[in-house]
N, CA, C and O atoms as a printed pandas DataFrame, in Angstrom:
     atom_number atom_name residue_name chain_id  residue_number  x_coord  y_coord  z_coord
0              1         N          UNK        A               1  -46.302  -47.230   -3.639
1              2        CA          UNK        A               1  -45.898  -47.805   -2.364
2              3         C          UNK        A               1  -45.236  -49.158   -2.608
3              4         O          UNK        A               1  -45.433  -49.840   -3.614
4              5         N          UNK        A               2  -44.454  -49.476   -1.620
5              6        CA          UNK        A               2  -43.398  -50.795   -1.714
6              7         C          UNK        A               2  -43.749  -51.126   -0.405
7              8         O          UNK        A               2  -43.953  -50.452    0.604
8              9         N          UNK        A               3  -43.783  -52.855   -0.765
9             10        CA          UNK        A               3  -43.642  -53.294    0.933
10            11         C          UNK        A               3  -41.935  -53.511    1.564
11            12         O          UNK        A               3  -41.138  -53.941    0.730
12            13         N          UNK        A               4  -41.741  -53.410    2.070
13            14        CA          UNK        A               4  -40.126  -53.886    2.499
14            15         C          UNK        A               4  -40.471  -54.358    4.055
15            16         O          UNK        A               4  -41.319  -53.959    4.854
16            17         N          UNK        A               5  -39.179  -55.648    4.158
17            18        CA          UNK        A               5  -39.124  -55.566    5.630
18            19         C          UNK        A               5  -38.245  -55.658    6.388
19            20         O          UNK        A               5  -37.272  -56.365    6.125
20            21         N          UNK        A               6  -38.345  -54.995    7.496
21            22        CA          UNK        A               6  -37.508  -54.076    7.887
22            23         C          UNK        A               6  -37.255  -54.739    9.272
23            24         O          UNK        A               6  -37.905  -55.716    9.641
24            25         N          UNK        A               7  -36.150  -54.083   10.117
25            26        CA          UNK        A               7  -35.804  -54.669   11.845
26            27         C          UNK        A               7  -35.443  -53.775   12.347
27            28         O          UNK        A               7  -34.791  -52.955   11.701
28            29         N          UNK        A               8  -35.839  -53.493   14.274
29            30        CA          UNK        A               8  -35.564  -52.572   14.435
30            31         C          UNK        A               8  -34.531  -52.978   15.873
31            32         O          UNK        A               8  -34.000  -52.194   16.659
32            33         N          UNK        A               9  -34.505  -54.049   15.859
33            34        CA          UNK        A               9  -33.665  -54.770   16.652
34            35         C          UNK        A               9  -32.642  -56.420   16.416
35            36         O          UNK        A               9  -33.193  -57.337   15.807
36            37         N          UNK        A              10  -31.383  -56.586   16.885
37            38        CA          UNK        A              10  -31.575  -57.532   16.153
38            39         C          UNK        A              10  -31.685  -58.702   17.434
39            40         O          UNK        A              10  -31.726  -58.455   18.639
40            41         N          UNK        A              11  -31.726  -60.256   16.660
41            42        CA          UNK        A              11  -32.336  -61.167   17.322
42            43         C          UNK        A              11  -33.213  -62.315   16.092
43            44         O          UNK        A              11  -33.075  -62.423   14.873
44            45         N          UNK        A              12  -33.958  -62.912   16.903
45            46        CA          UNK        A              12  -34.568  -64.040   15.708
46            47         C          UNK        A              12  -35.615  -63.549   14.512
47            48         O          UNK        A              12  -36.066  -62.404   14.480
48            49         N          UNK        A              13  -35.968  -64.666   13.444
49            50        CA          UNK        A              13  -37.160  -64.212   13.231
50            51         C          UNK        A              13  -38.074  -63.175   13.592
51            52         O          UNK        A              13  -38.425  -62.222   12.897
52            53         N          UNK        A              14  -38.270  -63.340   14.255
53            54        CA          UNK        A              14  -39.708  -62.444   15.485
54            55         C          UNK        A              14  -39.249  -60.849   15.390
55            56         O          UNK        A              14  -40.158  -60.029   15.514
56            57         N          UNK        A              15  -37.621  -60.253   15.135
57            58        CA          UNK        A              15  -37.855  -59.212   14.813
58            59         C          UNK        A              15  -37.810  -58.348   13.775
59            60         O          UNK        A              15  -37.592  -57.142   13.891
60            61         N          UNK        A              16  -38.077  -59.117   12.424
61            62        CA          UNK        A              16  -38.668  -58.841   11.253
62            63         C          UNK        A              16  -40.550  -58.279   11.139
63            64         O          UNK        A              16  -41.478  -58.952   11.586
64            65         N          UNK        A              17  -40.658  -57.323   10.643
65            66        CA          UNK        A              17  -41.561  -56.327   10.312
66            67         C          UNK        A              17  -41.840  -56.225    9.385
67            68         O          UNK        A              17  -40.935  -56.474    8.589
68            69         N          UNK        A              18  -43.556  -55.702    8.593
69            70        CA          UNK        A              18  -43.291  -55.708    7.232
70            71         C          UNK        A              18  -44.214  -54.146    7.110
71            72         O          UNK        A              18  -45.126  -53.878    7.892
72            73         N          UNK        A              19  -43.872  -53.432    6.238
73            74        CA          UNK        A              19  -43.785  -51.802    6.408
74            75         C          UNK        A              19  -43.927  -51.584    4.964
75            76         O          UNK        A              19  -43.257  -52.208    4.141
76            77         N          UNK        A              20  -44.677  -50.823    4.701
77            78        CA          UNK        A              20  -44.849  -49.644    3.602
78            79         C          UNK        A              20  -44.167  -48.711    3.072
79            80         O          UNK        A              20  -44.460  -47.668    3.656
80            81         N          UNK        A              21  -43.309  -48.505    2.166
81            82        CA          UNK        A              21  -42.688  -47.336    1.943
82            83         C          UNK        A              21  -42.582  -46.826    0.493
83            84         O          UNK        A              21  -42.400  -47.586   -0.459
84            85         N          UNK        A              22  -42.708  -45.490    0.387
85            86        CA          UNK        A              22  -43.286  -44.431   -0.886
86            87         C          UNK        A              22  -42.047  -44.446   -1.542
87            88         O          UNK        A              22  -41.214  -43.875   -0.838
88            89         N          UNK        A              23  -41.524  -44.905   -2.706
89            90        CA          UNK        A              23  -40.830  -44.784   -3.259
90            91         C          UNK        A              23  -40.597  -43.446   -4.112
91            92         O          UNK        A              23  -41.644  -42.901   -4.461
92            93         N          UNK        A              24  -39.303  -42.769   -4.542
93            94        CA          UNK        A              24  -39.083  -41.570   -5.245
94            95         C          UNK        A              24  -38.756  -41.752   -6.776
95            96         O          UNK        A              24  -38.231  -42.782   -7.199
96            97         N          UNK        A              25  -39.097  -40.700   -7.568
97            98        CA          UNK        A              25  -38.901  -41.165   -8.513
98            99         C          UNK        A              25  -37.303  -41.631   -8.964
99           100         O          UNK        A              25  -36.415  -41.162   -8.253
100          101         N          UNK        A              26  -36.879  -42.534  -10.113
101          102        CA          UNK        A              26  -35.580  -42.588  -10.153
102          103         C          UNK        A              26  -34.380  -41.021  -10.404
103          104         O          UNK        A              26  -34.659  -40.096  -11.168
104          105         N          UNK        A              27  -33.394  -41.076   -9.752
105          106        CA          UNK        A              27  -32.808  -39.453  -10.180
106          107         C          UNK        A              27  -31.849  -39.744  -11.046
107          108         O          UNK        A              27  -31.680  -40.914  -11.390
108          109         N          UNK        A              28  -31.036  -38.679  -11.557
109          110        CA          UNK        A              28  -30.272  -38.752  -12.904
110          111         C          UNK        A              28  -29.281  -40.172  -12.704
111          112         O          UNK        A              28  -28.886  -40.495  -11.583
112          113         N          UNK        A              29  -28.971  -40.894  -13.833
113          114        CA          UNK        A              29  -28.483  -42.212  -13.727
114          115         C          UNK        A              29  -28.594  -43.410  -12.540
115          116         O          UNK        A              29  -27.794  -44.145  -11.962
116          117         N          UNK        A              30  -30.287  -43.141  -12.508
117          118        CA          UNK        A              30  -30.965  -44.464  -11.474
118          119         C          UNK        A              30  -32.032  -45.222  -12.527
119          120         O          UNK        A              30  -32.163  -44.843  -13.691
120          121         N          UNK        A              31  -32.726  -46.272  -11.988
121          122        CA          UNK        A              31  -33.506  -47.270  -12.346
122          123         C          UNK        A              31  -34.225  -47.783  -11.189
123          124         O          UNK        A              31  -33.562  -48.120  -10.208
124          125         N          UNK        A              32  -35.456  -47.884  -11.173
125          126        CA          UNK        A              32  -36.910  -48.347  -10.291
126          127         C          UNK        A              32  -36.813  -49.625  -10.447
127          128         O          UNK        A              32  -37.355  -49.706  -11.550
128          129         N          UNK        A              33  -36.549  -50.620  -10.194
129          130        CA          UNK        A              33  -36.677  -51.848  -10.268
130          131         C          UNK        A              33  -37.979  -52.744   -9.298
131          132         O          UNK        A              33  -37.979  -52.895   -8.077
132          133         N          UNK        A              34  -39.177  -53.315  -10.440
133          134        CA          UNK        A              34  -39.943  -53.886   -9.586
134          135         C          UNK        A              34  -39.806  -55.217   -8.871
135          136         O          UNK        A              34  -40.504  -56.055   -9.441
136          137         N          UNK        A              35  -38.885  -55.914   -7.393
137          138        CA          UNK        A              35  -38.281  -56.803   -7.492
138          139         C          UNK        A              35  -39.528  -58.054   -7.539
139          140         O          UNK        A              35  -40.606  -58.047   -6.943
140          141         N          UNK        A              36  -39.075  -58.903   -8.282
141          142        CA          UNK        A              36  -39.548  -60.175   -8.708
142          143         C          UNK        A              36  -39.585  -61.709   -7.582
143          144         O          UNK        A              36  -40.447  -62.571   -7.410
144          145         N          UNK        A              37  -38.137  -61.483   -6.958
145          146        CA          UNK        A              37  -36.929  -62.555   -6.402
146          147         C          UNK        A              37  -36.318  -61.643   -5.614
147          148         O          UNK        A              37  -36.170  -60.473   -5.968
148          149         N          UNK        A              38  -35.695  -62.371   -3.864
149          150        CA          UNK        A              38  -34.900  -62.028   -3.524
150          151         C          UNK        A              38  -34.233  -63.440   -3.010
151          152         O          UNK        A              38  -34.810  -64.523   -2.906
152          153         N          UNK        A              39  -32.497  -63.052   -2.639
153          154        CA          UNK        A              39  -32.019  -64.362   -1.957
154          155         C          UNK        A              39  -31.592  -63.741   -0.535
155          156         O          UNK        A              39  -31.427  -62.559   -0.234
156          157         N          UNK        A              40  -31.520  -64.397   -0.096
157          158        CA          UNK        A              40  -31.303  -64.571    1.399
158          159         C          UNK        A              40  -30.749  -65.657    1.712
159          160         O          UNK        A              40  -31.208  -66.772    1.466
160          161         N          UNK        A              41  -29.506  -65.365    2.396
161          162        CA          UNK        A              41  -28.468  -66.591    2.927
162          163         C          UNK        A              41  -28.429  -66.880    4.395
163          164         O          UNK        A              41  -29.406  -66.979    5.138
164          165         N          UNK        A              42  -27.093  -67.007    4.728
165          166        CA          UNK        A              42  -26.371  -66.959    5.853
166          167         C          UNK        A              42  -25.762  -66.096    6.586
167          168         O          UNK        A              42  -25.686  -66.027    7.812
168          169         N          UNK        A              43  -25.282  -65.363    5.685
169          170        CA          UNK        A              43  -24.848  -63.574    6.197
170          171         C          UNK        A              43  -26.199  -63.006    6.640
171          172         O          UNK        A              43  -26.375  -62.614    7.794
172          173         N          UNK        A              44  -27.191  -62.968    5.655
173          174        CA          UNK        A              44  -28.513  -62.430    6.309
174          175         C          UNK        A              44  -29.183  -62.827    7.745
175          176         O          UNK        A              44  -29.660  -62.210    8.697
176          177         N          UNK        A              45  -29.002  -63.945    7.451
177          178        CA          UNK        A              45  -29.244  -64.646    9.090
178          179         C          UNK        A              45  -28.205  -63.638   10.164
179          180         O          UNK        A              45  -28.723  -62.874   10.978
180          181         N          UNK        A              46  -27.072  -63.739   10.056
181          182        CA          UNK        A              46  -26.251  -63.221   11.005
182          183         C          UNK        A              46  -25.855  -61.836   10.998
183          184         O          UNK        A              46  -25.134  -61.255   11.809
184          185         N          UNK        A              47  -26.457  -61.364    9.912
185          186        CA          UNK        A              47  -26.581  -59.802   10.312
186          187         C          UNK        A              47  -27.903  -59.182   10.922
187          188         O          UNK        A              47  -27.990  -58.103   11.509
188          189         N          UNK        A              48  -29.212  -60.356   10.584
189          190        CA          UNK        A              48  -30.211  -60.065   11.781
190          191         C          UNK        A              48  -30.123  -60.183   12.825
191          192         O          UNK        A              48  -30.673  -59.491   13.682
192          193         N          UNK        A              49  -29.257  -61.280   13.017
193          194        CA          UNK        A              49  -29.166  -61.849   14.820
194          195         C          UNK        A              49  -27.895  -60.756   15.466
195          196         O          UNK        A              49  -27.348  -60.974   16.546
196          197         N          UNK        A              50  -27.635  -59.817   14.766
197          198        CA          UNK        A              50  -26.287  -59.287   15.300
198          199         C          UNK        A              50  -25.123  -59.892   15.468
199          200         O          UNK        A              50  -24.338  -59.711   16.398
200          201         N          UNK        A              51  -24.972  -60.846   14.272
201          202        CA          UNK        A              51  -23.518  -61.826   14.491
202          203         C          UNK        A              51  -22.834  -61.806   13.401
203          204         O          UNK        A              51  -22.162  -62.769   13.030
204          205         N          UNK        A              52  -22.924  -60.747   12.789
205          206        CA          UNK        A              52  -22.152  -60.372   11.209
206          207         C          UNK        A              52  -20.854  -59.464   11.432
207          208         O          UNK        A              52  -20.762  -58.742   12.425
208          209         N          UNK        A              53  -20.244  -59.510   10.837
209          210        CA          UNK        A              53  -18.667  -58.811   11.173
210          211         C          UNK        A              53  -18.865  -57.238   11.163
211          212         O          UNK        A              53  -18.099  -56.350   11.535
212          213         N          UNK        A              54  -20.302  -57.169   10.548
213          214        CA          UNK        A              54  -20.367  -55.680   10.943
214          215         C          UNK        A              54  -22.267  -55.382   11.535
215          216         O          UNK        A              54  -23.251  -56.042   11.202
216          217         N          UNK        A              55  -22.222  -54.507   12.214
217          218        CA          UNK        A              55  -23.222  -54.258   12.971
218          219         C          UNK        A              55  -24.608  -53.508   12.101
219          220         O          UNK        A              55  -24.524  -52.497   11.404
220          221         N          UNK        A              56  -25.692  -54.204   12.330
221          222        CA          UNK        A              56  -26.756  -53.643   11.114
222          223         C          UNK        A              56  -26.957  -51.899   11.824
223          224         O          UNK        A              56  -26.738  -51.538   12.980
224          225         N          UNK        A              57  -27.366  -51.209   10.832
225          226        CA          UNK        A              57  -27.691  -49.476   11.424
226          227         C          UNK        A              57  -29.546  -49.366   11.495
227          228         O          UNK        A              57  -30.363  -49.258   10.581
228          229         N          UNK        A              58  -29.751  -49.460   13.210
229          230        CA          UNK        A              58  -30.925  -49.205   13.598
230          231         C          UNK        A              58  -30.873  -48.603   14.242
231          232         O          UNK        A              58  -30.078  -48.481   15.174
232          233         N          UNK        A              59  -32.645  -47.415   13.598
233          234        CA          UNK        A              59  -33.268  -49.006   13.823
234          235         C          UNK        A              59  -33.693  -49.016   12.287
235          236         O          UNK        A              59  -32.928  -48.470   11.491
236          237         N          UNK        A              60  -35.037  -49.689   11.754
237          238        CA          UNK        A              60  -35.550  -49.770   10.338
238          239         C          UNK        A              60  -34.045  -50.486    9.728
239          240         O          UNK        A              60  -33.693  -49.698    8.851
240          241         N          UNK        A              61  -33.241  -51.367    9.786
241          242        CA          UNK        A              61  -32.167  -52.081    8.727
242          243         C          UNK        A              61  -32.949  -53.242    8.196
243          244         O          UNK        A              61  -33.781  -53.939    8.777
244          245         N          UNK        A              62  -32.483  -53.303    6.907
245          246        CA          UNK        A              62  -33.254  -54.472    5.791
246          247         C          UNK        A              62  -32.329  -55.221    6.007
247          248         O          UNK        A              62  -31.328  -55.087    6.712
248          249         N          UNK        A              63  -32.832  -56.371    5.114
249          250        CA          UNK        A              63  -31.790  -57.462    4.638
250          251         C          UNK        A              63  -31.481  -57.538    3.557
251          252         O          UNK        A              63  -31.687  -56.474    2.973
252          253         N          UNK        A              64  -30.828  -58.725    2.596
253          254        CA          UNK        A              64  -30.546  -59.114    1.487
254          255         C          UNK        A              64  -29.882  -57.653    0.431
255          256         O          UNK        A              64  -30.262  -56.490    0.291
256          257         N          UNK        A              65  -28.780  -58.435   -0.127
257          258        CA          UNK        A              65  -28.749  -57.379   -1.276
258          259         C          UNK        A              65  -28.272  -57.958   -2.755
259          260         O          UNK        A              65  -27.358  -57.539   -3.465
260          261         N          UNK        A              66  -29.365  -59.271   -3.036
261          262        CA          UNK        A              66  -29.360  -59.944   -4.049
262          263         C          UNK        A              66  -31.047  -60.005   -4.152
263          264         O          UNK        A              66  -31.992  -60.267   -3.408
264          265         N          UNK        A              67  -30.761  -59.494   -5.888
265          266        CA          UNK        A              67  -32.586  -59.485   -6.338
266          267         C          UNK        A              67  -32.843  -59.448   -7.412
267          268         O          UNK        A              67  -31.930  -58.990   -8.099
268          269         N          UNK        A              68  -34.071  -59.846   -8.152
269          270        CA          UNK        A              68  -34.161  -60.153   -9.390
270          271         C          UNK        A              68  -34.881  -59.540  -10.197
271          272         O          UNK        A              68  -35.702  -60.448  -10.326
272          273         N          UNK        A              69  -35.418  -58.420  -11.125
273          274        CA          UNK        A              69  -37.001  -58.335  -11.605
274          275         C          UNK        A              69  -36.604  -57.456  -12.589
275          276         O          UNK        A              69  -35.463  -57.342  -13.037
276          277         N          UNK        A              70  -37.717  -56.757  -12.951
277          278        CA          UNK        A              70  -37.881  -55.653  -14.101
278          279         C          UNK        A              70  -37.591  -54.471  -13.519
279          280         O          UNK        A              70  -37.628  -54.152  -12.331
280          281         N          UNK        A              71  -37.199  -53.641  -14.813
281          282        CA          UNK        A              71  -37.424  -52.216  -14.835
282          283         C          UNK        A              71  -38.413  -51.780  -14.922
283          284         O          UNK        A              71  -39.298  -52.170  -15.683
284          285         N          UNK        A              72  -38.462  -50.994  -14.258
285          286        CA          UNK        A              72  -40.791  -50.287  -13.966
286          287         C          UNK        A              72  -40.077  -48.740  -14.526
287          288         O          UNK        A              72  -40.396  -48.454  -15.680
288          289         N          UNK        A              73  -39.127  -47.713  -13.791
289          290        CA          UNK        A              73  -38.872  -46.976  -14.632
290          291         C          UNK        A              73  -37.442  -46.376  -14.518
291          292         O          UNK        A              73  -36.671  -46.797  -13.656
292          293         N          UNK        A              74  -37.048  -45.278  -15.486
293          294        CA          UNK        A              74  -35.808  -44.592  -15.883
294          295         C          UNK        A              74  -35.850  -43.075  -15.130
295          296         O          UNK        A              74  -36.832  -42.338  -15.042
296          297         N          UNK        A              75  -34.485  -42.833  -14.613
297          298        CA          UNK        A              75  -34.286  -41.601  -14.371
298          299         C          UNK        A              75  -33.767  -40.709  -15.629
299          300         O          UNK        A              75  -33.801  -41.379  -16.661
300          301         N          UNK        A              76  -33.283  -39.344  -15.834
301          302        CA          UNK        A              76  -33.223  -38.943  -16.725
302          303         C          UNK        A              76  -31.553  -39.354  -17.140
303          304         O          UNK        A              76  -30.784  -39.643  -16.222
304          305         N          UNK        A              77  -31.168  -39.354  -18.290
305          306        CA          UNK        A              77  -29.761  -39.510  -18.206
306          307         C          UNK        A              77  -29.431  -41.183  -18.543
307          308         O          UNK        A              77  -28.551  -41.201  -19.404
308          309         N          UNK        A              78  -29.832  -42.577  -18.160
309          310        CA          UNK        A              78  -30.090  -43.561  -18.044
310          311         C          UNK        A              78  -30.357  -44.127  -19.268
311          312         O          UNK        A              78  -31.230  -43.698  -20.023
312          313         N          UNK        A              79  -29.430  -45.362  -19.574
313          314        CA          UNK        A              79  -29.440  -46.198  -20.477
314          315         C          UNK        A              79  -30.102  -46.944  -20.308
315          316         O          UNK        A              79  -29.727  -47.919  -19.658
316          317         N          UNK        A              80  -31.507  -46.864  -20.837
317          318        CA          UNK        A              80  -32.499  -48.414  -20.464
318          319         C          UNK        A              80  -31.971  -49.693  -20.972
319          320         O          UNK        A              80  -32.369  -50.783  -20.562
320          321         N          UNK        A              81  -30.948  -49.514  -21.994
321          322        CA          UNK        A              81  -30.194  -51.171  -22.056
322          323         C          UNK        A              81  -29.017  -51.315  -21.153
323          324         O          UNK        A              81  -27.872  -51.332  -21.604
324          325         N          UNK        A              82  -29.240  -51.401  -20.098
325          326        CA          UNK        A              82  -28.558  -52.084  -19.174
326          327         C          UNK        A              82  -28.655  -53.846  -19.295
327          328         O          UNK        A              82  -29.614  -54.548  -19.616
328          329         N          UNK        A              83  -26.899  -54.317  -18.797
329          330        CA          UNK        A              83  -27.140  -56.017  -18.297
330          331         C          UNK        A              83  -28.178  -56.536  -17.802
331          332         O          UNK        A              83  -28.429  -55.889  -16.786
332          333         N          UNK        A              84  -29.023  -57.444  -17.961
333          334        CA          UNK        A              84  -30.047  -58.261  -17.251
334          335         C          UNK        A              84  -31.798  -57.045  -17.878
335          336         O          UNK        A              84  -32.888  -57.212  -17.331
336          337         N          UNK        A              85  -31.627  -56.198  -18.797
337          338        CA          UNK        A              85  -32.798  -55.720  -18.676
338          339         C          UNK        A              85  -33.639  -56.764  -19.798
339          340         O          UNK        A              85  -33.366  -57.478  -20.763
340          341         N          UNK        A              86  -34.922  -56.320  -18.932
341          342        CA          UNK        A              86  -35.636  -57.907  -19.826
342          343         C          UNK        A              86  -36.998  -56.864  -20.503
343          344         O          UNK        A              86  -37.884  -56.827  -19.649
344          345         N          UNK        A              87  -37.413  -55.989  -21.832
345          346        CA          UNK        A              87  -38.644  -55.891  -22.174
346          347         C          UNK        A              87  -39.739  -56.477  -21.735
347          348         O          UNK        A              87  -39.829  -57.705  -21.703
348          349         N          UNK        A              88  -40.746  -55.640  -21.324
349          350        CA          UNK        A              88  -41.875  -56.453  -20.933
350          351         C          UNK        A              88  -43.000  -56.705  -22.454
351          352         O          UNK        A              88  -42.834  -55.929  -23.395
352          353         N          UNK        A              89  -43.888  -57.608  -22.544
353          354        CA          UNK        A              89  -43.981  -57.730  -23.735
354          355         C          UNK        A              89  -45.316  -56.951  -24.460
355          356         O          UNK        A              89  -45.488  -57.024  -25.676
């Protein structure tokens, strides 16, 4: 299970949610990433409030799509040396 959070309207703060969801395993040329870090700007702000040049798809729309962490696991097919992969020790 993953927490994510999610909106099912947009508007302030207040309509951010935080939700459970079952992740699948990775499929041919994917990667599970356990995130570590996320960023969140200004676009994020204004694609919650509904003031982004494009309209979020609800309901359940996330934010951010900058993030940081490990590989937890490999789909089949998948080069575990990918850019930024860090061994755990």
């Amino acid at each position: 299970m993953a927490n994510v959070v999610l909106f099912d309207e947009t508007g302030g703060p207040g309509v951010l949610r935080l939700a459970e969801m079952s992740l699948p395993a990775p499929g041919q040329g994917q990667v599970q990433v356990r995130i570590d870090a996320i960023g969140l700007n200004r676009a994020d702000t204004l694609f919650r409030a509904g003031g982004y040049y494009y309209q979020p798809t609800l309901p359940a729309s996330r934010l951010g799509s900058e993030a940081a962490g490990v590989v937890e696991a490999v789909g089949p097919d998948t080069d575990r040396r990918r850019p930024c992969h860090r061994d755990r020790p």
